[in-house]
matplotlib code that plots the C-alpha trace (Angstrom):
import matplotlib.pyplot as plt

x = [0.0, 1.2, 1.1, 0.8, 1.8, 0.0, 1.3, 0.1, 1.4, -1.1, 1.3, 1.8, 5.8, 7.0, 5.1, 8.8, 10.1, 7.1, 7.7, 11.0, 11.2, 12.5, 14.2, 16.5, 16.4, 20.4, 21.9, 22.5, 18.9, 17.7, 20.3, 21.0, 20.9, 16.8, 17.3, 18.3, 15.1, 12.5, 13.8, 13.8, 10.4, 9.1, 10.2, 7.9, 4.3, 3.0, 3.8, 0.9, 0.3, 0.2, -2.1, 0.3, -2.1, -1.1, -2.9, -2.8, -5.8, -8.4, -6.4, -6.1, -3.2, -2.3, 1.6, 2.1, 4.2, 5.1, 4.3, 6.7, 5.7, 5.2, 8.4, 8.2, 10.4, 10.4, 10.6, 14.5, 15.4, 14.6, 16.3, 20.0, 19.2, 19.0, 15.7, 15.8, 15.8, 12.6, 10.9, 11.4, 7.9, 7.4, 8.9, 12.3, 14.6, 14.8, 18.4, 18.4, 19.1, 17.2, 15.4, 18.5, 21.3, 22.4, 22.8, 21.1, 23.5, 22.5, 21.3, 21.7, 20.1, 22.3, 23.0, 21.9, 25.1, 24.6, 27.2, 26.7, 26.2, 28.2, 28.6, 25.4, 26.1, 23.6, 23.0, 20.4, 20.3, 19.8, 16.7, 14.0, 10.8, 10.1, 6.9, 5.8, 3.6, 0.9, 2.9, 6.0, 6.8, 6.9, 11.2, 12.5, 16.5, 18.2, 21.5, 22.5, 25.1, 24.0, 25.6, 27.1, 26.3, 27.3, 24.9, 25.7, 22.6, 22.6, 20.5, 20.1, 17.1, 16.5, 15.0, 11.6, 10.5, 8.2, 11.7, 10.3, 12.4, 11.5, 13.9, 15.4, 17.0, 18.8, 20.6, 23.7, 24.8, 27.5, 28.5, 31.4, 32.0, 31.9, 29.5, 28.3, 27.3, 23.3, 21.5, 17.7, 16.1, 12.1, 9.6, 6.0, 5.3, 1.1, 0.8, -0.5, -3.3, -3.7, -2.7, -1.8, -4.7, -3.3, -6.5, -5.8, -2.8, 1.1, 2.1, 4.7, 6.9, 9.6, 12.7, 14.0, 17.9, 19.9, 17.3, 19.3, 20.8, 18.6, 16.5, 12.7, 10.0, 7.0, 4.2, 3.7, 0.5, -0.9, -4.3, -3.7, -2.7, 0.6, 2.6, 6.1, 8.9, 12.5, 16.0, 19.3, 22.5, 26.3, 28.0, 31.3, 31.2, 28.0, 23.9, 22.3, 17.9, 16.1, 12.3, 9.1, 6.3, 2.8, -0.7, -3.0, -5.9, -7.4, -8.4, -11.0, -13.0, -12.9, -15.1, -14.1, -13.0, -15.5, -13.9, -12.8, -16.0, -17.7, -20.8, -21.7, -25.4, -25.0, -27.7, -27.9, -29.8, -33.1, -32.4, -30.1, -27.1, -25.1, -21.4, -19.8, -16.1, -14.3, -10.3, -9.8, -11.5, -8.6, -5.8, -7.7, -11.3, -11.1, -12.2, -15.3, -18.3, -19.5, -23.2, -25.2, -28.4, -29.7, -32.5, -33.2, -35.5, -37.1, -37.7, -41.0, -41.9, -43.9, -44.4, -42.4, -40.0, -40.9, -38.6, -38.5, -36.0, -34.9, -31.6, -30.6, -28.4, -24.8, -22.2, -19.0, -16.3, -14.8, -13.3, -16.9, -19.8, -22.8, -26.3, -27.9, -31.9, -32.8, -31.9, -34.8, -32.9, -33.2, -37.0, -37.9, -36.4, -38.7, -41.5, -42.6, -41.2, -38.5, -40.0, -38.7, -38.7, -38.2, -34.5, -33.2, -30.4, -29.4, -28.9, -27.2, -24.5, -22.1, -20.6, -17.8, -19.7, -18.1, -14.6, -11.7, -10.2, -13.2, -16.8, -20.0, -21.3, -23.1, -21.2, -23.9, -22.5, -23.2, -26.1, -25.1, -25.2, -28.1, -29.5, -33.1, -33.8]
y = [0.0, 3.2, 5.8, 8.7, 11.4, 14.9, 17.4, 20.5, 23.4, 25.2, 27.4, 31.1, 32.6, 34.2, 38.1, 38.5, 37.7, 38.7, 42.3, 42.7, 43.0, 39.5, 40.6, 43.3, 41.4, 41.6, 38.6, 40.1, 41.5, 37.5, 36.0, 38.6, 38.2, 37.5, 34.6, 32.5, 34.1, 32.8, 29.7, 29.5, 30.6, 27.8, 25.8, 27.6, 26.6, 29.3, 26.6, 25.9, 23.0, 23.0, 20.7, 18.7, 16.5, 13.2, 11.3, 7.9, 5.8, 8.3, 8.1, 11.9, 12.1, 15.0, 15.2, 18.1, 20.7, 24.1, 27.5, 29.9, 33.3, 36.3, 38.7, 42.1, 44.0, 46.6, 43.8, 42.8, 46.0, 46.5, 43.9, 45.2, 48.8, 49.8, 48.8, 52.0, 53.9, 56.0, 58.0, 61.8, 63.2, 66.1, 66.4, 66.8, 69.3, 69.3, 69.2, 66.5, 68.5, 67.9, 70.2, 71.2, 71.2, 67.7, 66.4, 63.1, 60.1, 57.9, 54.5, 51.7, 48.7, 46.0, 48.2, 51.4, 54.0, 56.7, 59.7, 61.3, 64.5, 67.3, 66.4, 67.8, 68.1, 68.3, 68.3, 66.2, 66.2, 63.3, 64.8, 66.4, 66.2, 68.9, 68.7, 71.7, 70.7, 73.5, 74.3, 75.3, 78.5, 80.4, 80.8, 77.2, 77.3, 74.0, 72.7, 69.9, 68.3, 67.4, 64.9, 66.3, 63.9, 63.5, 62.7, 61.7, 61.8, 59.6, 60.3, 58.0, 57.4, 54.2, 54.5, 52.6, 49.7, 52.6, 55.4, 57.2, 57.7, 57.1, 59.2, 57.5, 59.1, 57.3, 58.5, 57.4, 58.9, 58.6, 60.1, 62.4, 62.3, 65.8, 67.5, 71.3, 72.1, 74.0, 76.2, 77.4, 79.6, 79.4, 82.2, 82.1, 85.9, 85.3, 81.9, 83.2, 84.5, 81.0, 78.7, 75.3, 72.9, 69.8, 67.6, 68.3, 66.8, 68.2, 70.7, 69.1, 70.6, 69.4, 71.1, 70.2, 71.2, 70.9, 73.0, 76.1, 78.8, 77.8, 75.5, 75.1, 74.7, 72.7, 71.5, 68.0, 68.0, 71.6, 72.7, 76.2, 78.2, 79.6, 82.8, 82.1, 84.7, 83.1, 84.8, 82.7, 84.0, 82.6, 83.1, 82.2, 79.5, 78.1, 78.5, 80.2, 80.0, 82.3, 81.7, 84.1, 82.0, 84.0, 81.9, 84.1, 81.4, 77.9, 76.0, 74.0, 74.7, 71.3, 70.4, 71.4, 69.4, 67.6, 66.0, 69.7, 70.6, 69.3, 69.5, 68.5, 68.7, 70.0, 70.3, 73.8, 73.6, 73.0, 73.1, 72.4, 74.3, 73.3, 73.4, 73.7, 73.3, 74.4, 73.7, 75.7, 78.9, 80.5, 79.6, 79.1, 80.6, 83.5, 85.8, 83.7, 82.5, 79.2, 78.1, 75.4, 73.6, 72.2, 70.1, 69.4, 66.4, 65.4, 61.3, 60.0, 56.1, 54.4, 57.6, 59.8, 62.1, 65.7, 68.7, 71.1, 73.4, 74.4, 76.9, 77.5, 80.2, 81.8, 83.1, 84.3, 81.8, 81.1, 78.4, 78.0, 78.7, 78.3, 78.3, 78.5, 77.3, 79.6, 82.4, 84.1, 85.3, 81.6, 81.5, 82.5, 79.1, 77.3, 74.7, 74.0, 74.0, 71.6, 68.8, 67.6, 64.0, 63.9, 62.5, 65.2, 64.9, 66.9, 66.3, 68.9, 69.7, 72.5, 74.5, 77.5, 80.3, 82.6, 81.0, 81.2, 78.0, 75.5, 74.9, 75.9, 72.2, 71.0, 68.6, 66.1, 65.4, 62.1, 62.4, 63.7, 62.5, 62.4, 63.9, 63.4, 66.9]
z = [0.0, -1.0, 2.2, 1.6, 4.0, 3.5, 6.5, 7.1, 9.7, 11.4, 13.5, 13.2, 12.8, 16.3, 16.1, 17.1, 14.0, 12.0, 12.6, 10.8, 7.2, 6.5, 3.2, 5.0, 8.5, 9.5, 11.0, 14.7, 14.8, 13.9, 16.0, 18.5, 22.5, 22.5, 20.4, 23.7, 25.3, 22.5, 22.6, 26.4, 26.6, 24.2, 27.1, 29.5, 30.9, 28.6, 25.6, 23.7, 21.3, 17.3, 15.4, 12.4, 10.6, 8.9, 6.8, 6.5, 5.0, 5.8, 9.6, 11.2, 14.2, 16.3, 16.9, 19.5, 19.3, 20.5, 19.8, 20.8, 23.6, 21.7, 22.7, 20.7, 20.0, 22.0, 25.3, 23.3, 22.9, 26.9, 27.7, 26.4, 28.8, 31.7, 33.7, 36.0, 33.3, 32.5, 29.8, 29.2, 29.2, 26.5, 23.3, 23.4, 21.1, 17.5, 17.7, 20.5, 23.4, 26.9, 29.1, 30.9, 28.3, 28.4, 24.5, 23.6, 22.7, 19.4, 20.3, 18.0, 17.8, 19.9, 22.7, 24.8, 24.6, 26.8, 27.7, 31.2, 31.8, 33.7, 37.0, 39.4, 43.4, 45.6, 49.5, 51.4, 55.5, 57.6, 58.9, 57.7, 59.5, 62.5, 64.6, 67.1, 70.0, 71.6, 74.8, 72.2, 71.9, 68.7, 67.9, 67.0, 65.7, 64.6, 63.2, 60.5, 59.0, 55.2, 52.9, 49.7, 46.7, 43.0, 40.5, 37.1, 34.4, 31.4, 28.2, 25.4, 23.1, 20.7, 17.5, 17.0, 14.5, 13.0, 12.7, 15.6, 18.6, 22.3, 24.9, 28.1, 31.3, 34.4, 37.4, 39.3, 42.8, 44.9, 48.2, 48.0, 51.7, 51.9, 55.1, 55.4, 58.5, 58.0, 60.5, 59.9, 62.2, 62.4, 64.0, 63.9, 64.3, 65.3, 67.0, 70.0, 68.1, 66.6, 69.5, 68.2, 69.7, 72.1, 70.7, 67.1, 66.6, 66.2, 63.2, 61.2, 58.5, 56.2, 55.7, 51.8, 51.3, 47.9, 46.4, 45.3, 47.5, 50.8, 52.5, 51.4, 54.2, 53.3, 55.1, 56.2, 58.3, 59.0, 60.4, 59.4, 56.1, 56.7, 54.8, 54.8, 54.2, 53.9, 54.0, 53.0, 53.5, 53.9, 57.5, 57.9, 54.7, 56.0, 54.9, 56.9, 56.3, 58.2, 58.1, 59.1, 59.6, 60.2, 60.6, 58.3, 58.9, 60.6, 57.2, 58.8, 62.5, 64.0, 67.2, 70.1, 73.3, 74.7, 78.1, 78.3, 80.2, 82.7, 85.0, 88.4, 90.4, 93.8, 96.5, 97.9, 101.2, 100.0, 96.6, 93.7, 91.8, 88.5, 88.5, 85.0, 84.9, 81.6, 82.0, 78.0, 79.5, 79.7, 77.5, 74.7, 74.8, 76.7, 74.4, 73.6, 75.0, 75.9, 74.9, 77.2, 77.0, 80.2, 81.5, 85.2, 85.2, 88.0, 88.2, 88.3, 88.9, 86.5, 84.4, 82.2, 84.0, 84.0, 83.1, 85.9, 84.1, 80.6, 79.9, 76.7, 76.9, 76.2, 78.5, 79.0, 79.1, 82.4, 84.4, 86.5, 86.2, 88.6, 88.1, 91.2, 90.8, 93.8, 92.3, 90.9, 87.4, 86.3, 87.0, 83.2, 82.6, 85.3, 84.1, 88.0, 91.4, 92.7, 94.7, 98.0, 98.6, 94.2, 92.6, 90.0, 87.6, 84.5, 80.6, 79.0, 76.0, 74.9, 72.1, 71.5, 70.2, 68.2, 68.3, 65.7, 66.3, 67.1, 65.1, 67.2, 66.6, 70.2, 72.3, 73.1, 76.8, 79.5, 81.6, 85.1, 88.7, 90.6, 93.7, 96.1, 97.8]

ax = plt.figure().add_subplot(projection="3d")
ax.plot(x, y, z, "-o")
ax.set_aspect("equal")
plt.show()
């Protein structure tokens, strides 16, 4: 019997090789260093199979095969450069020239040449980070050491399957073991007018050197818009950084303190009095006044409690403050007598009124102690 073998390949080039013009394809560009990557990658799970059919007799057979994983061109080319390099963003020059001078070195297709550029120095301190707590006061001064460095910048660009070009950057530093000796100077010119507030949180800034002829002050974590006015000057071969620091505004009101004020229910003789205790009166709301809502209930068994006063009202801020039921200015708050033999106690709540450094939200606060008369 004659056998005949008919076999047919259903299995697509390598896109690798597919995008090259196969004419003018040189012999290092189709047996360059990716070569030994295709193959190794045909060896990979990623392998798929290819269907060769035989016939024999009307008999179909599958032989498996492989297909190599797609590698483009551009994943090759990577492969020869530098990984930390990265892409200039923008167009660059006509005449090949970056942002800052630095000319553009040709890039062939085996290999990523690249010429540094002049040398760069630049300064970094060991720390950066300052943090200013509400019981600071306002003049801060420090000193550092910072690091000199040496950075070298590399350009190169490669020229693309399609003849366009794509631009490439990377950086190398070393330490020249150099140290300059840095003192800044900070003075917040307002802050008592804008106290910083214990239950908000610390102000931090961040002191940035290396960035020209001083230091830079940003901020980290602020609750307050700041106006900064910076003076750099050389004494005795060393930067000096003065900075003027002045609060122009509190970005956001926040809530105020709410264990900061307290009340008590006292018995006085036959009847009752309020204490309110406010421990921010006077460092940080003395100016202001403090709003309260109270209600003296008086507890009845089986039944709803009854209200025997109601004070909505606004004061002056103070340490205490009393409110004496027996005093007759208080009875326009009165919705009956006090009761003797009757248990009292109070719900009430708080805000600042009128404040430029906390919200006038209420302060829902915890029902108080209770007394019988």
């Amino acid at each position: 019997m004659k056998l005949i073998l008919t076999l047919f390949l259903v299995a697509a080039v390598p896109v690798s090789l597919m995008a090259f013009d196969v004419e003018n394809i040189s012999f290092d560009e189709l047996m360059g260093e990716n070569f030994t990557e295709i193959i190794e990658s045909a060896k990979s799970a990623e392998m798929e199979k290819v269907s060769f059919e035989i016939q024999n007799e009307g008999e179909a057979f599958e032989i498996p095969s492989v297909r190599m994983r797609k590698v483009s061109y551009e994943e090759a080319e990577m492969s020869r450069c530098p990984r930390n390099s990265e892409i200039i963003t923008g167009e660059p020059d006509t005449d090949l020239f970056t942002y800052v001078g630095f000319k553009y070195i040709r890039s062939d297709d085996s290999t990523c040449l690249a010429q540094p550029s002049d040398k760069i120095y630049y300064q970094e301190a060991k720390n950066t980070n300052l943090s200013f707590w509400h019981n600071q006061g306002s003049s801060f001064s420090y000193d550092y050491e910072t690091l000199e460095y040496r950075m070298k910048r590399y350009f190169f660009f490669r020229t693309q399957l399609d003849g366009t070009r794509r631009f490439y950057h990377y950086e190398k530093t070393e330490y020249t073991g150099k140290t300059f000796p840095e003192r800044v100077e900070l003075e917040f010119v307002n802050r008592e007018n804008y106290p910083i507030i214990p239950w908000e949180g610390d102000e931090t800034f961040r002191l940035n050197y290396g960035l020209g002829d001083k230091a830079a002050l940003v901020f980290f974590r602020t609750n307050y818009e700041y106006k900064i006015e910076s003076v750099g000057e050389v004494v005795d071969g060393n930067w000096f950084t003065k900075f003027n620091i002045k609060v122009v505004k509190k970005k956001k009101l926040t809530p105020p303190e709410k264990d900061a004020v307290s009340l008590t229910l006292n018995k006085e003789g036959d009847g009752l009095s309020v204490k309110i205790r406010d421990i921010r009166a006077r460092s940080y709301y003395k100016d202001d006044k403090i709003g309260l809502k109270i209600k003296l209930w008086r507890n009845v068994l089986l039944f709803d409690d009854k209200v025997a006063y109601e004070i909505d009202i606004n004061l002056d801020t103070a340490s205490d403050i009393v409110i004496d039921f027996s005093d007759s200015k208080w009875d326009s708050f009165k919705k009956e007598g006090l009761k003797k033999w009757r248990e009292y106690y109070v719900e009430w709540s708080f805000r600042r009124v009128n404040s430029n450094i906390s919200s006038d939200e209420w302060i829902e606060k915890e029902e108080s102690n209770r007394i019988r008369l």
